[in-house]
N, C-alpha and C positions, 0 to 999 in steps of 0.2 A: 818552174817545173815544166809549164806547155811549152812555152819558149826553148829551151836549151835543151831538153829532153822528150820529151812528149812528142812534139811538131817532127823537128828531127827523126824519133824513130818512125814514126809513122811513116815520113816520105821514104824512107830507107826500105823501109820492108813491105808498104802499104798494110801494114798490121793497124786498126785503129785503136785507139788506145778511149776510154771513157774512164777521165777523170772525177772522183766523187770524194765528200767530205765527209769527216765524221767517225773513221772507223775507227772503234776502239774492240779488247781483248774480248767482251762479250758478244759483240759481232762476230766477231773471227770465230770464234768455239763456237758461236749457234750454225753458223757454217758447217764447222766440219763437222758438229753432230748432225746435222740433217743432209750428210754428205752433198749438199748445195752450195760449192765455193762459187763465190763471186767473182774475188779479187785475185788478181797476181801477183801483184808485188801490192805492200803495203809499210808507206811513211810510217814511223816509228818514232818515236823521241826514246831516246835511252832506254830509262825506268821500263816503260812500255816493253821495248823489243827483250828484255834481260826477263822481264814479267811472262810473256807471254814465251821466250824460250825455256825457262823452268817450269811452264803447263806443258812443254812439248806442240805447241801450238804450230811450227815451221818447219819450211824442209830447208836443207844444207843449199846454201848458194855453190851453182854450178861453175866451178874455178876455171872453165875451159869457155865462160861466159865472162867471167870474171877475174883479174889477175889479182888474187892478194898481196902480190909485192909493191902494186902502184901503189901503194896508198904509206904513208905517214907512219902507221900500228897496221900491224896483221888484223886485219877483223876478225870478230866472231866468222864462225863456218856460217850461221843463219843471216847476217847482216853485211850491207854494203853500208859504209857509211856516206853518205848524203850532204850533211850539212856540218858544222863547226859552231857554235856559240859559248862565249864565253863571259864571266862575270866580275865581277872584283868588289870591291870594297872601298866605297865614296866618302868621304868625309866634310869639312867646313872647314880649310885652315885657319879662319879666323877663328876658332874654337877650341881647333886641337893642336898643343903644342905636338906631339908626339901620337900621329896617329897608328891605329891598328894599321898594318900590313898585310895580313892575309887572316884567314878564317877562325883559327886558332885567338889568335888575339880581340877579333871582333866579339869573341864570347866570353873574350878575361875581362869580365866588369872591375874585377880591382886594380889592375892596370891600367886599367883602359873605361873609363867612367864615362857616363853618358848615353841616352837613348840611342834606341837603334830602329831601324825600320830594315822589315827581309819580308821576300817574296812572300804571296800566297801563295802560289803556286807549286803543288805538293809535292813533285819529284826535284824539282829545283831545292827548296830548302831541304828536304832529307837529304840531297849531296852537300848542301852547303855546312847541314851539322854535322852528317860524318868527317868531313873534311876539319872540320873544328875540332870535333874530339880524337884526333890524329891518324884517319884511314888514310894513306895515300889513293892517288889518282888510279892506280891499278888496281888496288883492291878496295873501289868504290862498288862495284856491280859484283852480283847481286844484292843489293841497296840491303842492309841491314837496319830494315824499321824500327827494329824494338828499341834499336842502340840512337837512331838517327833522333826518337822520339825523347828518351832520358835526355840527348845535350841540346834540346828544343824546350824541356821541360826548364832548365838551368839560364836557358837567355830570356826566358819567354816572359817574365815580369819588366822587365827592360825595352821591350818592342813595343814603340810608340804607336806604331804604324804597321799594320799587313799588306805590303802593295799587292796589285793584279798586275802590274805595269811599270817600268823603271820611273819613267818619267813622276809617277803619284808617288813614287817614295821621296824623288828629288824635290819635288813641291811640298814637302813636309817638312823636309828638312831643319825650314828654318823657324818651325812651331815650340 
């Protein structure tokens, strides 16, 4: 971010920019209720920026700042998107003749038998269960908790393991 972004606009505009960690949705709202904003722009992970857009938290990105055509997907009017990560579904071929392929099957224990380890990380695995219990990728956000919780409720005796981190799931793997 200082690098490719930050540094850069700064010499460009001589605007300085003070970088800081930590903000989440109740930061933001103690903000604008004490009409005391800090921030300018604010890093977002998904969950988050779709969270804090159904509080009305944001104002529209200025398109004459911004082109929406550059980018992959139209963004939301509140969101530039920033970064790309992606996930998939690991396995042990020496275990599985036939393993799951995508999310859906990761949650068909009778097809597909055998512990599982998935994120802790709480906006990640409620994409990962909607995705399981068949939302498409376009109609993931605004995250449907209640629904993401029932096909969490469905795998969740079968999860060996809750990682923080890819890597502690893959070191489990072979427990």
């Amino acid at each position: 971010m200082k690098e490719f972004w930050i540094n850069p606009f700064t010499a460009e505009t001589g605007v300085a920019v003070e970088y800081v960690n930590g903000p989440d949705l109740a930061k933001v709202n103690a903000q604008i209720q004490s009409n005391n904003i800090q921030w300018d722009v604010l890093d977002a992970a998904g969950a988050m920026a779709y969270a804090g857009e159904k509080e009305g938290l944001w104002e529209a990105v200025d398109t004459k700042l911004i082109d929406p055509a550059r980018f992959v997907r139209k963004p939301p009017s509140f969101a530039v998107p920033t970064a790309v990560y992606t996930g998939g579904v690991g396995y042990d071929p020496s275990r599985n003749e036939r393993p799951p392929k995508d999310f859906a099957q990761l949650w068909d224990i009778e097809n597909f038998p055998g512990r599982r380890a998935l994120p802790r990380i709480v906006d990640e695995v409620l994409e990962l269960a909607l995705l399981a219990d068949g939302v498409t990728p376009s109609k993931l956000y605004p995250l449907d908790v209640d629904r993401a919780f029932k096909a969490l409720d469905r795998i969740k005796p079968y999860v060996k393991v809750w990682f923080d981190a890819t890597a502690r799931g893959l070191a489990h793997s072979d427990e």
